[in-house]
TIKE-546801 format. One record per atom (N, C-alpha, C): x, y, z; atom name; residue number from 1. Coordinates in steps of 0.2 Angstrom, whole numbers. Example, Ala and Ser with C-alpha at 12.3 -4.5 7.8 and 13.67 -1.06 7.14 Angstrom:
BEGIN
+-------+-------+-------+-------+-----+
!     u !     v !     w ! atome ! num !
+-------+-------+-------+-------+-----+
!    66 !   -28 !    39 !     N !   1 !
!    62 !   -22 !    39 !    CA !   1 !
!    66 !   -16 !    39 !     C !   1 !
!    64 !   -11 !    35 !     N !   2 !
!    68 !    -5 !    36 !    CA !   2 !
!    64 !     0 !    39 !     C !   2 !
+-------+-------+-------+-------+-----+
***
This chain:
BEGIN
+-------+-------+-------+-------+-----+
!     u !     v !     w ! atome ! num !
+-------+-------+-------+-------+-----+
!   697 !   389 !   409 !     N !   1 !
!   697 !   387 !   415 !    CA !   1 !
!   692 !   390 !   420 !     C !   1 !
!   687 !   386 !   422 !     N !   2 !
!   681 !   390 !   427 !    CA !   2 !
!   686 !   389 !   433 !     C !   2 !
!   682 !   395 !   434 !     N !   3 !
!   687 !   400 !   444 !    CA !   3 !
!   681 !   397 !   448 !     C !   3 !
!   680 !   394 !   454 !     N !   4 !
!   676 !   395 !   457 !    CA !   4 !
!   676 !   397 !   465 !     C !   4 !
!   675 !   401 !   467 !     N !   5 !
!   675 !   403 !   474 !    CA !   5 !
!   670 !   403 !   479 !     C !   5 !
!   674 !   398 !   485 !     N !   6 !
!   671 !   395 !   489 !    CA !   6 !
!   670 !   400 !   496 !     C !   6 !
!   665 !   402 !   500 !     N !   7 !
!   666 !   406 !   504 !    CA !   7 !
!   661 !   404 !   510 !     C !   7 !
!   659 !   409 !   517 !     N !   8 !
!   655 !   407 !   521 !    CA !   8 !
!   657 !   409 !   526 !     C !   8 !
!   654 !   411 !   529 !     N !   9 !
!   655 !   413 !   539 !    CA !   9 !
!   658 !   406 !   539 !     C !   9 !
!   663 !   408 !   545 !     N !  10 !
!   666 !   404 !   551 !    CA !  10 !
!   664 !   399 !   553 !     C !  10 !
!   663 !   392 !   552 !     N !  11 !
!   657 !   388 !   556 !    CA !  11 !
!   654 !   385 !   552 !     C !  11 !
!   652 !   389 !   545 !     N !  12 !
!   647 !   387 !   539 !    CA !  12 !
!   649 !   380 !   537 !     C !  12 !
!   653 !   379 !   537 !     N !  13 !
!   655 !   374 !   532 !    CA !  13 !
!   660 !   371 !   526 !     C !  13 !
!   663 !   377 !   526 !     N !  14 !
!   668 !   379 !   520 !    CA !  14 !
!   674 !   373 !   521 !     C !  14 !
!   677 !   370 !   524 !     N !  15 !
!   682 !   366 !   527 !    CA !  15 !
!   678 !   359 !   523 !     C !  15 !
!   676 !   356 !   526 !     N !  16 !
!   671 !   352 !   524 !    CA !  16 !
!   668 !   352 !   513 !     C !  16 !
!   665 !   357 !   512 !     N !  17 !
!   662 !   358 !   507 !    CA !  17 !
!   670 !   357 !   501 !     C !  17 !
!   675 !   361 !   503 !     N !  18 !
!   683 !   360 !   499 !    CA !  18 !
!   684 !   354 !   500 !     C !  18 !
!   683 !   350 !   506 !     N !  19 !
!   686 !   342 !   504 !    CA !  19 !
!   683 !   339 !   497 !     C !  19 !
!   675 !   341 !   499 !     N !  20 !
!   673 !   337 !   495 !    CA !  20 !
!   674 !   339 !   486 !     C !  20 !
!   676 !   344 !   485 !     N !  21 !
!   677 !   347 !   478 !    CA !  21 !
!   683 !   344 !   479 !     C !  21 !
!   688 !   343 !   484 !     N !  22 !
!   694 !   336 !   481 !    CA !  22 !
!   694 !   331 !   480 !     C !  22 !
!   688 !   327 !   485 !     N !  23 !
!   690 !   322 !   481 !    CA !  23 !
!   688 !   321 !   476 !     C !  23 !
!   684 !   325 !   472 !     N !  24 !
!   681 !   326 !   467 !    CA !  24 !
!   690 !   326 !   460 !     C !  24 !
!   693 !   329 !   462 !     N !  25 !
!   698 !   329 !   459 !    CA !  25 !
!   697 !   335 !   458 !     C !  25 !
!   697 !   341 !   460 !     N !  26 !
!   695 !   349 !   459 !    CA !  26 !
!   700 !   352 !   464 !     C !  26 !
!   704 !   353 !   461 !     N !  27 !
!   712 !   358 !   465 !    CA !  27 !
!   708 !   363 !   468 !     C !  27 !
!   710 !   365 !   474 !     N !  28 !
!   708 !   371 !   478 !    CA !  28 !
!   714 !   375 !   484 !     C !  28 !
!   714 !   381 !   482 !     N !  29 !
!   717 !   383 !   484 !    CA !  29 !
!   715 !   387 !   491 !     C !  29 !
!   716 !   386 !   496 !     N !  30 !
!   716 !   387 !   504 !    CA !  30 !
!   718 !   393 !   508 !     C !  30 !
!   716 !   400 !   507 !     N !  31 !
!   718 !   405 !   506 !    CA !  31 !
!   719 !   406 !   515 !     C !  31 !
!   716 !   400 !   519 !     N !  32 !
!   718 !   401 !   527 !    CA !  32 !
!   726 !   398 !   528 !     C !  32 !
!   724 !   393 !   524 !     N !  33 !
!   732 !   387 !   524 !    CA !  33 !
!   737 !   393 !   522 !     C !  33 !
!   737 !   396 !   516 !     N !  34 !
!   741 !   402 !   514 !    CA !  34 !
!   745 !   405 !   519 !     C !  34 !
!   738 !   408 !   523 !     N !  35 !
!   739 !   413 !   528 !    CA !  35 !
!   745 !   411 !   536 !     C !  35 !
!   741 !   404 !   534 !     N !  36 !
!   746 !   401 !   541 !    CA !  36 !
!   753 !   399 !   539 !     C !  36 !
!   755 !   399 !   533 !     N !  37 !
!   761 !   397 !   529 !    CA !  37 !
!   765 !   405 !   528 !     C !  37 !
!   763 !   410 !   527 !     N !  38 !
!   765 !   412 !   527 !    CA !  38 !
!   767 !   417 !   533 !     C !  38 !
!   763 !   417 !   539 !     N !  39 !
!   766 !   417 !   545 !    CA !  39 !
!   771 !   412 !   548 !     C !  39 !
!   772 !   407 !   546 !     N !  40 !
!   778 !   404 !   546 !    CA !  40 !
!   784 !   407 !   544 !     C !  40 !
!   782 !   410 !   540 !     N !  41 !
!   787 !   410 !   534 !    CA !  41 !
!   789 !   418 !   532 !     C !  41 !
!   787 !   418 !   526 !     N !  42 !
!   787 !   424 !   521 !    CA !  42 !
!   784 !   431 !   525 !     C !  42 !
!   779 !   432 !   528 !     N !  43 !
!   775 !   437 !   531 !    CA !  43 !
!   778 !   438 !   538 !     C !  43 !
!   781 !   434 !   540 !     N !  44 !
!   784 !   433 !   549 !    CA !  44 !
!   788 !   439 !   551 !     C !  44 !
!   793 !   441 !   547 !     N !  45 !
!   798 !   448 !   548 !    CA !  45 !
!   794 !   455 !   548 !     C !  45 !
!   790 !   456 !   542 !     N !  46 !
!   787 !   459 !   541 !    CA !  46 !
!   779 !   461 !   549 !     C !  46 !
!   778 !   457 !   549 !     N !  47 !
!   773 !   456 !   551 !    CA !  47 !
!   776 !   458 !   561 !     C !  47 !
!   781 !   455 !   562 !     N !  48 !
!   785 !   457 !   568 !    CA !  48 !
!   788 !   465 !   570 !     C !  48 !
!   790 !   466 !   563 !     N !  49 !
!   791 !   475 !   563 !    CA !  49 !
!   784 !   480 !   562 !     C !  49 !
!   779 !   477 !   561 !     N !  50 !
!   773 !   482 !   564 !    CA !  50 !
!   772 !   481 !   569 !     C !  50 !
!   773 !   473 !   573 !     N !  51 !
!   769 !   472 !   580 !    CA !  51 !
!   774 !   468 !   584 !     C !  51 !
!   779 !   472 !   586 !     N !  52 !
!   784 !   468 !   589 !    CA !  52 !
!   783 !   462 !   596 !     C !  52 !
!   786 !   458 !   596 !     N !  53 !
!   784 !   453 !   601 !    CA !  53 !
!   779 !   448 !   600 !     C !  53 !
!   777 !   448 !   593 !     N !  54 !
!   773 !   444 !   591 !    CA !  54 !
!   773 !   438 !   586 !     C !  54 !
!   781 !   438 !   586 !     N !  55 !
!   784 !   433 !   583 !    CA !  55 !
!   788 !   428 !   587 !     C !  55 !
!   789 !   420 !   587 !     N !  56 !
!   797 !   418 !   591 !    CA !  56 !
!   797 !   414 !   585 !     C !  56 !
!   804 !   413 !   586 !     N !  57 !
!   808 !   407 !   581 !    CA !  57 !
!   807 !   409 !   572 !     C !  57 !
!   806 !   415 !   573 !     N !  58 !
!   807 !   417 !   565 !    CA !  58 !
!   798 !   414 !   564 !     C !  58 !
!   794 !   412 !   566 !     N !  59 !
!   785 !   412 !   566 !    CA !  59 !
!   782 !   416 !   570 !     C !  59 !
!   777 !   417 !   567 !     N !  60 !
!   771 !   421 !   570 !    CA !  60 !
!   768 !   418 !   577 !     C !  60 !
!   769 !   422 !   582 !     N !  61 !
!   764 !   416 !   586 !    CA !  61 !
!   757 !   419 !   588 !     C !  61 !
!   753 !   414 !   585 !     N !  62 !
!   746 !   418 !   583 !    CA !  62 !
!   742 !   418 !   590 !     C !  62 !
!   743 !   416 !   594 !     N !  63 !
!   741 !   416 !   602 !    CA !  63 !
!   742 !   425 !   604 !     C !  63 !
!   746 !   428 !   602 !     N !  64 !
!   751 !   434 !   606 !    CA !  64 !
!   746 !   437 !   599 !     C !  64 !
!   746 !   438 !   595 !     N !  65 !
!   744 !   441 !   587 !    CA !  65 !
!   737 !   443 !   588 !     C !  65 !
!   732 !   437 !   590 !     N !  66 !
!   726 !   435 !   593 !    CA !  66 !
!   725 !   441 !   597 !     C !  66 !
!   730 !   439 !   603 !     N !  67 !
!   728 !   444 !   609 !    CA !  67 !
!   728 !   452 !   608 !     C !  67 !
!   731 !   456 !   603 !     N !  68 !
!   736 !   461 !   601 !    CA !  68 !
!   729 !   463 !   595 !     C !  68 !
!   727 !   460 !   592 !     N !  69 !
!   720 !   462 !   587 !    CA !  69 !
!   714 !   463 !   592 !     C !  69 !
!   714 !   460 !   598 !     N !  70 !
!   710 !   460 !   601 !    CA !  70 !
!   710 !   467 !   606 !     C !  70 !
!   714 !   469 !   608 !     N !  71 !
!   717 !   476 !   612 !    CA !  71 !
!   717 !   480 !   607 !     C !  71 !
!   717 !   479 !   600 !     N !  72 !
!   718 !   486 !   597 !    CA !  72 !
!   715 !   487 !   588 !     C !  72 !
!   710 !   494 !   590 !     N !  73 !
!   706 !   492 !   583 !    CA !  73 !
!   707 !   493 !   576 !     C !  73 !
!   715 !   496 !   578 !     N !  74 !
!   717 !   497 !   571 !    CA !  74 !
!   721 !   492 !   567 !     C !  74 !
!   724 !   485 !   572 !     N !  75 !
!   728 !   483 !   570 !    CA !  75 !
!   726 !   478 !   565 !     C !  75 !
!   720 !   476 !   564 !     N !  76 !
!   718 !   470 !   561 !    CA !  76 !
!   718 !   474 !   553 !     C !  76 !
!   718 !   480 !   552 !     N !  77 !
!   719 !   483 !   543 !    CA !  77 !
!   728 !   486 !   546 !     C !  77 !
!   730 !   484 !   549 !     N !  78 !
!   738 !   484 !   547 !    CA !  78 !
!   741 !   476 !   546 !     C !  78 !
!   736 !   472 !   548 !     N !  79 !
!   740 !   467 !   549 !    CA !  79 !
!   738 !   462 !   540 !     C !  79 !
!   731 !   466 !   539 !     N !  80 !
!   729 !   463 !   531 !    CA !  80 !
!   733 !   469 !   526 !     C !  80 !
!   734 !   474 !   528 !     N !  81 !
!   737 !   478 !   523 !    CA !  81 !
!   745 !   473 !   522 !     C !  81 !
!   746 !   470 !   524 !     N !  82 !
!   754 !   466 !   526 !    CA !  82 !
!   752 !   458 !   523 !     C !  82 !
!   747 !   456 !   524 !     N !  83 !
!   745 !   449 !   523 !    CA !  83 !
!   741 !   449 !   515 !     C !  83 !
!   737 !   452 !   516 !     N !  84 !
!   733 !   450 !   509 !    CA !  84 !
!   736 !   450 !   503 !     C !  84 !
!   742 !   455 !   500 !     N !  85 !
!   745 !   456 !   494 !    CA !  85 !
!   748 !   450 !   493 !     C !  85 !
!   750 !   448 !   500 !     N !  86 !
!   755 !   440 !   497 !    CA !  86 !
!   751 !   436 !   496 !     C !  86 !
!   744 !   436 !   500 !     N !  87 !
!   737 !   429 !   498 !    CA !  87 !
!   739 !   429 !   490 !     C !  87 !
!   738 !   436 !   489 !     N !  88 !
!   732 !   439 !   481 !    CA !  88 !
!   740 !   436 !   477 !     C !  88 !
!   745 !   435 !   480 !     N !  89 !
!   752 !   434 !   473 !    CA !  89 !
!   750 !   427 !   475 !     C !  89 !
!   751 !   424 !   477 !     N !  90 !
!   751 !   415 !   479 !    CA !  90 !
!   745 !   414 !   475 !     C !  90 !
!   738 !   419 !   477 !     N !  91 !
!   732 !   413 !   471 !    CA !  91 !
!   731 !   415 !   464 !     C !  91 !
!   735 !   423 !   464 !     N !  92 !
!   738 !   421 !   456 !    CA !  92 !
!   742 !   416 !   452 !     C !  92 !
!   746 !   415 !   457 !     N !  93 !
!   753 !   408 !   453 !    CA !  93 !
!   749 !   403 !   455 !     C !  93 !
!   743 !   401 !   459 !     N !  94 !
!   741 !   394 !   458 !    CA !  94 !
!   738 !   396 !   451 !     C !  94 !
!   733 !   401 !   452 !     N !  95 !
!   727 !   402 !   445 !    CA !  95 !
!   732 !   399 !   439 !     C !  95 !
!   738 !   404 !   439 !     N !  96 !
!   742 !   403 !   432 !    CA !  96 !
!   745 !   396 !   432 !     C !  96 !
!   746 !   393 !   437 !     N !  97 !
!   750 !   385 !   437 !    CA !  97 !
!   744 !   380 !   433 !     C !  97 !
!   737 !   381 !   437 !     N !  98 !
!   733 !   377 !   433 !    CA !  98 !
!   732 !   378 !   427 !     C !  98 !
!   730 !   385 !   423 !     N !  99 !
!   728 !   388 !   416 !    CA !  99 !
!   732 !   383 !   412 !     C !  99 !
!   739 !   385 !   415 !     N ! 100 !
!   744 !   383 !   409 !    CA ! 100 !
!   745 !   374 !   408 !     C ! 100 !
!   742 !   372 !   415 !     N ! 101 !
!   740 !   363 !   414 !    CA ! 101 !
!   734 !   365 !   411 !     C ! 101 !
!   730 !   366 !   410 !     N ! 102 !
!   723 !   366 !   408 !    CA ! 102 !
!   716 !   363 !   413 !     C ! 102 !
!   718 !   364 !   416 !     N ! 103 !
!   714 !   361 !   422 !    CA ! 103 !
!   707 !   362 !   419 !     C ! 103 !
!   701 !   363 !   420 !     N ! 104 !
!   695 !   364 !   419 !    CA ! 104 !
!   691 !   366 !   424 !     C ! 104 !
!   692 !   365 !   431 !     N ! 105 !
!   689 !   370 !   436 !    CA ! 105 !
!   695 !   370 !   442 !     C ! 105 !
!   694 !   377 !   445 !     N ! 106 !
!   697 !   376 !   452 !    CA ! 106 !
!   694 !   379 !   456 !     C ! 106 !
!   694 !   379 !   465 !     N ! 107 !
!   691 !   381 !   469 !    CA ! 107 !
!   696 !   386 !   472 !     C ! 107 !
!   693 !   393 !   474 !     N ! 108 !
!   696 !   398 !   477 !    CA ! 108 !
!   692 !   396 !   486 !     C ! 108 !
!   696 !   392 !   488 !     N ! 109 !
!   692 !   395 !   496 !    CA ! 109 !
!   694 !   401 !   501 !     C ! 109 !
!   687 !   406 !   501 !     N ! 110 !
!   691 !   412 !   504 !    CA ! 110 !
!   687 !   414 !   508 !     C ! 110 !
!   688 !   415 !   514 !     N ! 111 !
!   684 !   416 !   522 !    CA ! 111 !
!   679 !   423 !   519 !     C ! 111 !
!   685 !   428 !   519 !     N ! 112 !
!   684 !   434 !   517 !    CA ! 112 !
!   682 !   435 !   508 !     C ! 112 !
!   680 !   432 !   506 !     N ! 113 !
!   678 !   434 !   499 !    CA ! 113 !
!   675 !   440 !   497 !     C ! 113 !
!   670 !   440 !   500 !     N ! 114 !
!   665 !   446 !   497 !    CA ! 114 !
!   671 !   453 !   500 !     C ! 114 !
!   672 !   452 !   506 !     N ! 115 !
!   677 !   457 !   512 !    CA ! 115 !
!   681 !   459 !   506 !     C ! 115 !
!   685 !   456 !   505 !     N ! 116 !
!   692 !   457 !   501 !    CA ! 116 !
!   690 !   459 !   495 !     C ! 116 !
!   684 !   458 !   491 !     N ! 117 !
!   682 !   459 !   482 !    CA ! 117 !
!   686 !   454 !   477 !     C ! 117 !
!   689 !   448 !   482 !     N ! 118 !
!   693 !   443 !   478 !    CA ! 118 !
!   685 !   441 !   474 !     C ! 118 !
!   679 !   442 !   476 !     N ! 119 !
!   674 !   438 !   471 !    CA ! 119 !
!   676 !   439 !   463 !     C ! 119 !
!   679 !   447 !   462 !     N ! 120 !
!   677 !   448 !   457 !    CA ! 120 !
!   685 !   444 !   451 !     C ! 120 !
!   688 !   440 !   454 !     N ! 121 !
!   694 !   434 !   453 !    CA ! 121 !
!   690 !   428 !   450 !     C ! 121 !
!   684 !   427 !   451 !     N ! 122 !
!   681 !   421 !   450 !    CA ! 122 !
!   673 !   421 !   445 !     C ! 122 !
!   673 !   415 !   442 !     N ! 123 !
!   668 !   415 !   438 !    CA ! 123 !
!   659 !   414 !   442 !     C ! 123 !
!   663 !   411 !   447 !     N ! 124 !
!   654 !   408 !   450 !    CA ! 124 !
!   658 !   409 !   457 !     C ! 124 !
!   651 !   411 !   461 !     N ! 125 !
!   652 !   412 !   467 !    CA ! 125 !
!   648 !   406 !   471 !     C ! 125 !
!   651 !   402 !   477 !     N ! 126 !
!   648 !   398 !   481 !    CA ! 126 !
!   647 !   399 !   488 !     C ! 126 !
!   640 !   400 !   491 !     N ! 127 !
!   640 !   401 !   499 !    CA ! 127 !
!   640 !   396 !   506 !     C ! 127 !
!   640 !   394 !   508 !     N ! 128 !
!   638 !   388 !   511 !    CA ! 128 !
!   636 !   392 !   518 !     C ! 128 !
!   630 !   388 !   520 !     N ! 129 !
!   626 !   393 !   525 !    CA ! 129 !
!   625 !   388 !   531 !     C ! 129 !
!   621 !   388 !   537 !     N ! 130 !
!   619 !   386 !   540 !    CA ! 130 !
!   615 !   389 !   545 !     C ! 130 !
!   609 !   390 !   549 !     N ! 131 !
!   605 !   393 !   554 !    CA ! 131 !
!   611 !   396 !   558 !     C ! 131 !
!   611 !   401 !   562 !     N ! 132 !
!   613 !   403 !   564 !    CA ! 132 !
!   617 !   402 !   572 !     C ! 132 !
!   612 !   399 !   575 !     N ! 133 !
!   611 !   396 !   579 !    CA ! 133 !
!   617 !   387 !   580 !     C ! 133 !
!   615 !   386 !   574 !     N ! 134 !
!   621 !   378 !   571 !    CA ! 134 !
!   625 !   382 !   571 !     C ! 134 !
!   627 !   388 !   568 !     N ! 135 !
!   634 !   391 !   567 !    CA ! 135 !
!   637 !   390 !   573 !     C ! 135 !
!   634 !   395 !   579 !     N ! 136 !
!   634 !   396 !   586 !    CA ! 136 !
!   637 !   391 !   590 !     C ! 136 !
!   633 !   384 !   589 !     N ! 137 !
!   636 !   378 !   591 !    CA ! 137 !
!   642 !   375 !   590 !     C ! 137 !
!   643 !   377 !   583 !     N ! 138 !
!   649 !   373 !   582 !    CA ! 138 !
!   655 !   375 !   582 !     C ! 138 !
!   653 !   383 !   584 !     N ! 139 !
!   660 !   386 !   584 !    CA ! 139 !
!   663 !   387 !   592 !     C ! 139 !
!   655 !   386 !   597 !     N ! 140 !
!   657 !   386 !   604 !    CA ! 140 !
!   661 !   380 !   606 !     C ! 140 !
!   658 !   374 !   602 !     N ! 141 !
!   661 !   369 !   605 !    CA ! 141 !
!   670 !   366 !   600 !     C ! 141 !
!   673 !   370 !   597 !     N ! 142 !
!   681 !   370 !   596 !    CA ! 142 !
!   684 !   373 !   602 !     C ! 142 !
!   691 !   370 !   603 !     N ! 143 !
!   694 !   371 !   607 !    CA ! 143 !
!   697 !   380 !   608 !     C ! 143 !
!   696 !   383 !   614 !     N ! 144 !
!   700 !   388 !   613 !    CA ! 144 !
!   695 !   394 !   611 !     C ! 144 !
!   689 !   393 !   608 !     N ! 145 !
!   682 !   397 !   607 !    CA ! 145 !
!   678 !   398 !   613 !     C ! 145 !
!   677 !   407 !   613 !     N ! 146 !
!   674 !   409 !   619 !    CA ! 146 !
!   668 !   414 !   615 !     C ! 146 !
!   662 !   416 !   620 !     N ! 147 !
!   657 !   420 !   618 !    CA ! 147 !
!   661 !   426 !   615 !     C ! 147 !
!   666 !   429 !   619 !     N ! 148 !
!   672 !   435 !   616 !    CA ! 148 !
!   675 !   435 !   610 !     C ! 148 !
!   677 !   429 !   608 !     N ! 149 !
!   683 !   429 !   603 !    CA ! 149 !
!   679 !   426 !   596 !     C ! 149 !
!   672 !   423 !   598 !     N ! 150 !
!   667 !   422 !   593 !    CA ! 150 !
!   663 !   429 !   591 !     C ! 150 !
!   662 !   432 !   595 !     N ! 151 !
!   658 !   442 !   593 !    CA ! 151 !
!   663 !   444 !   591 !     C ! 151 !
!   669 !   444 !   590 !     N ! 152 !
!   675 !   447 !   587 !    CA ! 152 !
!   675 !   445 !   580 !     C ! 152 !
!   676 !   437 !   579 !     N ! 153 !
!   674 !   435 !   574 !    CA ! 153 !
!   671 !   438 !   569 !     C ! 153 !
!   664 !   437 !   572 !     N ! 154 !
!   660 !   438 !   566 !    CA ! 154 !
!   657 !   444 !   566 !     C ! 154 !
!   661 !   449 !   570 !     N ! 155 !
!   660 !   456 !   568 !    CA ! 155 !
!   663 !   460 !   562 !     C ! 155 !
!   672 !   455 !   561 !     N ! 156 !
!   674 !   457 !   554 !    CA ! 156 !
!   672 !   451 !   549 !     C ! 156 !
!   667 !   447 !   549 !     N ! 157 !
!   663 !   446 !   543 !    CA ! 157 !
!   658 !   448 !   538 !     C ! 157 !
!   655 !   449 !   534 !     N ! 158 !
!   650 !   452 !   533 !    CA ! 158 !
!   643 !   448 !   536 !     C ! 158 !
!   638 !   447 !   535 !     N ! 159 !
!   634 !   445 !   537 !    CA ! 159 !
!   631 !   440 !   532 !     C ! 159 !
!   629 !   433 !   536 !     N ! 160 !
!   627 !   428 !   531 !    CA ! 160 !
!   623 !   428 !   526 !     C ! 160 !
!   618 !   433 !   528 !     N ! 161 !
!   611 !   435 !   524 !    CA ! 161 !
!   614 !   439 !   518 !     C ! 161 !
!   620 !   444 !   518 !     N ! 162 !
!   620 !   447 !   513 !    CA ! 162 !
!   628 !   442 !   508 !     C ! 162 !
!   629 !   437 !   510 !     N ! 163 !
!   632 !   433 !   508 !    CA ! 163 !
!   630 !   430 !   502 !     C ! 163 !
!   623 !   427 !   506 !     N ! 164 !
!   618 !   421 !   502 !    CA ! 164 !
!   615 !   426 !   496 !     C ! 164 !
!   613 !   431 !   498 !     N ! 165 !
!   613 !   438 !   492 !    CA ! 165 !
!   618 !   437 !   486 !     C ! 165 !
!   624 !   439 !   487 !     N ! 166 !
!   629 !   440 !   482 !    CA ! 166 !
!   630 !   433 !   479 !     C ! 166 !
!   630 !   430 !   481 !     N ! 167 !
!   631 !   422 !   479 !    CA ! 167 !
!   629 !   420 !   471 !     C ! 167 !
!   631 !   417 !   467 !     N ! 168 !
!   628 !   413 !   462 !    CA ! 168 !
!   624 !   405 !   465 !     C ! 168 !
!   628 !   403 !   470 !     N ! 169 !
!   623 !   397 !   472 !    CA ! 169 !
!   623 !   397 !   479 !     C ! 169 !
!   622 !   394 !   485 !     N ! 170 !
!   620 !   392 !   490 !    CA ! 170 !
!   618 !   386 !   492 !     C ! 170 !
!   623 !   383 !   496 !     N ! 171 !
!   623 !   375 !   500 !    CA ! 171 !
!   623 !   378 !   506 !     C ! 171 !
!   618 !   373 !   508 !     N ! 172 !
!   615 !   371 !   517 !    CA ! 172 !
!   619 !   367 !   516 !     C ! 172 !
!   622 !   365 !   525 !     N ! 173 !
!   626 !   362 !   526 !    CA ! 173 !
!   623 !   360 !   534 !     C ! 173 !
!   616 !   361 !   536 !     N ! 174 !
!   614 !   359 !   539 !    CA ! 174 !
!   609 !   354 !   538 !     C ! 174 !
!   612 !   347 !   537 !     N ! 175 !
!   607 !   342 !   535 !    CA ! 175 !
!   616 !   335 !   536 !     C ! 175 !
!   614 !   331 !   533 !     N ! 176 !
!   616 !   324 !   534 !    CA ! 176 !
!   623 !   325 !   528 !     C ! 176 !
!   630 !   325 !   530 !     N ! 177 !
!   635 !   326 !   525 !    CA ! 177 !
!   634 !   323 !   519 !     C ! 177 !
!   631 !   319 !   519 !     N ! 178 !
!   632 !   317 !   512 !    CA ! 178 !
!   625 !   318 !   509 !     C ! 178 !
!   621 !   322 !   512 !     N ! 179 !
!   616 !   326 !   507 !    CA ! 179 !
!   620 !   334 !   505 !     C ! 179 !
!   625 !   334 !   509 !     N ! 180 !
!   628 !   342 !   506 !    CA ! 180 !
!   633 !   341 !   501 !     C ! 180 !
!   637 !   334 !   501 !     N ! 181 !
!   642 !   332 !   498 !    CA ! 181 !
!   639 !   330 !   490 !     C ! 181 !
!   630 !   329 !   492 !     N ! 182 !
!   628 !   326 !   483 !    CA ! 182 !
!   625 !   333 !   481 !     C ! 182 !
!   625 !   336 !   485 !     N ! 183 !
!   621 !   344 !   481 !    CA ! 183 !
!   628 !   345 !   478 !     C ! 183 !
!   634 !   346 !   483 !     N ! 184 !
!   641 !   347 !   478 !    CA ! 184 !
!   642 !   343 !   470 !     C ! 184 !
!   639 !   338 !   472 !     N ! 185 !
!   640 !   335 !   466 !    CA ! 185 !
!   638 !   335 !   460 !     C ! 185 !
!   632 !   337 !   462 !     N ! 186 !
!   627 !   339 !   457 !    CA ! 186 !
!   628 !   347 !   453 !     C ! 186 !
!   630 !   350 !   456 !     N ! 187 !
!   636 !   357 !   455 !    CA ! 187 !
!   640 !   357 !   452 !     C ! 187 !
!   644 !   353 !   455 !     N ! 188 !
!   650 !   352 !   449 !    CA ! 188 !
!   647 !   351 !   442 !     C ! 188 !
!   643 !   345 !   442 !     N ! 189 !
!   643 !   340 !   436 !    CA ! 189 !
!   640 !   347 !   432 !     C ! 189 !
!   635 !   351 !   435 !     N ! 190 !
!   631 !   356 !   431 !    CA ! 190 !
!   635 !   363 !   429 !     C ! 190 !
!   642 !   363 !   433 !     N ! 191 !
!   647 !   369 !   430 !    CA ! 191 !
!   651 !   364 !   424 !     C ! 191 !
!   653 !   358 !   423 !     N ! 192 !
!   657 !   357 !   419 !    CA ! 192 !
!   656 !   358 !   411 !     C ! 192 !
!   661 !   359 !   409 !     N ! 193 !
!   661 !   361 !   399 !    CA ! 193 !
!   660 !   371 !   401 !     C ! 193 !
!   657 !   373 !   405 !     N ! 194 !
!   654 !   379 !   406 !    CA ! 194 !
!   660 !   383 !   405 !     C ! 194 !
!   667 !   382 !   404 !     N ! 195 !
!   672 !   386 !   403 !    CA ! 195 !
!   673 !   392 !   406 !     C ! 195 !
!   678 !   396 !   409 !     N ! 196 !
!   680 !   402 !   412 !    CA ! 196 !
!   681 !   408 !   408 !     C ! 196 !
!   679 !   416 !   411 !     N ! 197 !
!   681 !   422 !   406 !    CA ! 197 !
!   683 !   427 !   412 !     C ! 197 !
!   685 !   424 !   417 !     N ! 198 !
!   689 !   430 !   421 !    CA ! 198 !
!   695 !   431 !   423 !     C ! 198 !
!   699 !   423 !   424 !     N ! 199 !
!   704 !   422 !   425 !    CA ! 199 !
!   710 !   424 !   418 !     C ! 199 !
!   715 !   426 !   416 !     N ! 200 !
!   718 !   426 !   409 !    CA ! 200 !
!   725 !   426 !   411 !     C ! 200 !
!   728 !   422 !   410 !     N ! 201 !
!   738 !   422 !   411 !    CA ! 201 !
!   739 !   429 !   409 !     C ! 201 !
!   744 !   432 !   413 !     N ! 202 !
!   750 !   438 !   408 !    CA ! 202 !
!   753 !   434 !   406 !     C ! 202 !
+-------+-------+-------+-------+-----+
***
């Protein structure tokens, strides 16, 4: 089974770039969707007895979480110290759920890739970039996005240039979707048969 891992600044594309590897029929697993399921959930108790008042109804309320990362510069490695190990067990048990179907590729989408060393979980690394400037825009103009909570942002990311470094491949995503959606295509078609040596079931 080829691992594939999908990454990019905030903005880049990455949302987008995973549909298209779905509809392709390419299982991906969503390391933000995780993140927010498990603040519902699994991570909620936990996550409320390091930062109290930061839960209601047995959930995470990420507005108050938000705030609370923002006042304080240590909280954001307490609150991945808490979060990450349950990512890192959930994208094992997909990894292992598809092996043991046989699947033949899947996609790892993860914000923090390079950050976290989940690259080295996958066999190919994919970047998806954009000018900087596009990034800017697109991230001013969602709801709830400020000059403040954007430089916060993309303070704890690494930097795009040394993303597009580490990468095995690199998609522009500033051009007409379905000039990004056939570069994906053409990506896929050219990893298949290529089979995986880093993923192995215990």
């Amino acid at each position: 089974m080829l691992v594939i891992a999908l990454t990019g600044s905030i903005g880049m594309g990455k949302t987008s770039a995973a549909k298209r590897f779905m509809a392709r029929g390419i299982p991906v697993f969503d390391a933000d969707a995780e993140v927010h399921a498990l603040y519902a959930g699994e991570a909620a108790a936990a996550i409320e007895a390091a930062f109290p008042g930061v839960t209601a109804k047995g959930k995470v309320d990420r507005a108050a979480l938000g705030a609370l990362l923002r006042e304080s510069a240590g909280a954001l490695a307490r609150l991945e110290a808490i979060v990450h190990p349950l990512v890192r067990a959930r994208r094992r048990a997909f990894l292992g759920d598809h092996a043991r179907r046989k699947t033949e590729m899947v996609v790892l989408e993860i914000p923090l890739l390079f950050e976290t060393g989940a690259d080295m979980d996958a066999d190919v690394t994919i970047v998806v970039t954009a000018p900087e400037e596009v990034q800017r825009a697109r991230l001013l103009g969602r709801e709830g996005m400020d000059e403040a909570k954007l430089e916060l942002l993309l303070a704890n990311q690494m930097p795009d240039a040394e993303k597009r470094k580490r990468a095995d491949y690199v998609v522009d995503t500033n051009r007409p979707p379905e000039e990004t959606a056939a570069e994906i295509d053409k990506l896929i078609e050219s990893l298949r048969g290529g089979g995986g040596e880093v993923f192995s079931p215990e």
